[in-house]
C-alpha positions in Angstrom: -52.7 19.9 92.4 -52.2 20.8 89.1 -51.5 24.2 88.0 -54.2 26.5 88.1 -55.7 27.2 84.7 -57.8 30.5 84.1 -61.2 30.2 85.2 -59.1 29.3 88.5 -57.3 32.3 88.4 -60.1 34.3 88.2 -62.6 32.8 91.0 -59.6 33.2 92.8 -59.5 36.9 92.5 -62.7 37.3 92.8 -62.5 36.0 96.0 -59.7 38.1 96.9 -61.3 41.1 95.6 -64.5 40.0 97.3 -63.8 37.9 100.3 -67.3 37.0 101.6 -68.8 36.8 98.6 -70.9 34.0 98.1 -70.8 31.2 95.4 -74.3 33.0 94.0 -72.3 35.9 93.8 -69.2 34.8 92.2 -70.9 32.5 90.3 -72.9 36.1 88.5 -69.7 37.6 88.5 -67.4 35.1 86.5 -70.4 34.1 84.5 -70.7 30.3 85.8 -72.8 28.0 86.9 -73.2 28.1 90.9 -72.1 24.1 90.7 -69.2 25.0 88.6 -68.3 27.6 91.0 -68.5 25.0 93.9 -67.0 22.4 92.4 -64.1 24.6 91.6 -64.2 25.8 95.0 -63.9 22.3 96.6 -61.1 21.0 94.6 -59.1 24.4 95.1 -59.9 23.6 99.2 -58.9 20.0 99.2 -55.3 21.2 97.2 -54.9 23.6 100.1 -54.9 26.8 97.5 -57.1 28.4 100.9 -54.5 29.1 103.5 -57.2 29.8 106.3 -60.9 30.7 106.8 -60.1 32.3 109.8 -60.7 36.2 110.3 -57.5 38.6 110.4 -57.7 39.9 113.8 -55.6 42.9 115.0 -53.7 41.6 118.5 -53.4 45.4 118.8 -57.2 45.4 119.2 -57.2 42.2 121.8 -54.4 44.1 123.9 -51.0 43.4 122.4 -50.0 46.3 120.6 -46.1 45.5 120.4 -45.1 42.8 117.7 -41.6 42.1 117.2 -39.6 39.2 114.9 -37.7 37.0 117.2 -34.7 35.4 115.4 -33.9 32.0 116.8 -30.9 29.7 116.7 -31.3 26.2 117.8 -29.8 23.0 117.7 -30.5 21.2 114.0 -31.4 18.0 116.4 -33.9 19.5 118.3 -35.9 21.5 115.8 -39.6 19.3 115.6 -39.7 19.7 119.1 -39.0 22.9 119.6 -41.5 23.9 117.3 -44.0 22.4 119.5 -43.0 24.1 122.1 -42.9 27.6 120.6 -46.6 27.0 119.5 -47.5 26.3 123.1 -46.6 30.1 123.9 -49.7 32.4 123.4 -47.3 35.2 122.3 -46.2 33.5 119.2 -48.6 34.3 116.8 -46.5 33.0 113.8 -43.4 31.1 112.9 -41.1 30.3 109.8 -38.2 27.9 109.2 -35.2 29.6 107.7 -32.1 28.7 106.0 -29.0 29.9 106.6 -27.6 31.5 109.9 -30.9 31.8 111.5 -32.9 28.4 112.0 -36.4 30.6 112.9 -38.3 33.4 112.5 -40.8 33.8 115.2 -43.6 36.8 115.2 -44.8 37.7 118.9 -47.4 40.0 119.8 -46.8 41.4 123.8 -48.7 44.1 126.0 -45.5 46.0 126.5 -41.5 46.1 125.9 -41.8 44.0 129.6 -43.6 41.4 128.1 -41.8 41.3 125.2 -38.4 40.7 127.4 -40.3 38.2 129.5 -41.7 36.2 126.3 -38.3 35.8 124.4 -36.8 34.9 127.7 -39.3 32.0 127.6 -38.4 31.4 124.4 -34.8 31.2 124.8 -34.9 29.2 128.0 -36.3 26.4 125.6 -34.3 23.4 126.0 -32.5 23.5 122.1 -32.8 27.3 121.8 -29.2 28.8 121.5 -29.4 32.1 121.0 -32.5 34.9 119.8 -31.9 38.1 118.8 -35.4 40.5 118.5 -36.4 42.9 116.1 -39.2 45.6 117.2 -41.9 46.1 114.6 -42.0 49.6 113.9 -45.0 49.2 111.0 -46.3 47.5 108.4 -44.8 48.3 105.2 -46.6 45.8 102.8 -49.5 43.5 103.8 -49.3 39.9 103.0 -50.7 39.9 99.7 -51.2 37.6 96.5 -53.1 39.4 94.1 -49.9 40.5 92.1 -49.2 36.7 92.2 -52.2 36.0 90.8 -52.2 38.6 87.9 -48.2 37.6 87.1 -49.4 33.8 86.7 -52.4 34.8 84.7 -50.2 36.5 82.2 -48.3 33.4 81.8 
């Protein structure tokens, strides 16, 4: 996709400000036509600007109150496969690829320090999977955010 010009910028915080709002709405807000505002809306979705429509759901809420970030070694050779295996573990409710001395950064979310134990010794019993070392979350410091993204790139 190209970059993202103004009018972009703006539905786009609208939509952050407002995340259910519908086109009608942002359409009144950012002074457009409700096509334009679809249109706009479409091409951002097919050039993947929307990450997910999918709610934010606390696993706290569903029974997992304990989330920790499970640093993985692996062997170079085995990586695509061990990523398919780490996304066949329920517990694994996110993972990055890194460089340097850590290959992966996986997120868990367990009932207990038990099932925490139990789920990274699943993870390191993965065929590939050298070595983990586990970090408890203690809290969230800053939520994933973009909207100071979004007003840096508008000022540029």
């Amino acid at each position: 996709m190209s970059a993202l010009d103004h009018v972009d910028l703006e539905l786009l915080a609208a939509l952050s400000a407002d995340p259910r709002a519908t086109v009608v709405a942002l359409a009144e807000r950012l002074g457009l036509s409700r096509n334009t505002v679809q249109a706009r809306m479409a091409r951002l979705e097919r050039a993947g600007v929307f990450l997910s429509y999918e709610r934010a759901i606390s696993s706290a809420s569903l029974g997992f109150p304990i989330e920790a970030f499970i640093s993985v070694i692996v062997r170079q050779a085995d990586l695509p496969r061990i990523a398919v295996e780490l996304a066949r573990v329920p517990e694994v409710v996110q993972a990055h690829g890194l460089s340097g001395q850590v290959d992966l950064l996986v997120r868990v979310a367990c009932r207990d320090t038990q099932h925490l134990f139990d789920t990274d010794a699943r993870i390191l019993a993965i065929e590939g999977v050298e070595r983990t070392e586990t970090s408890l979350v203690m809290g969230e410091v800053i939520a994933h955010r973009v909207t100071p993204l979004m007003e840096l790139a508008r000022r540029e």
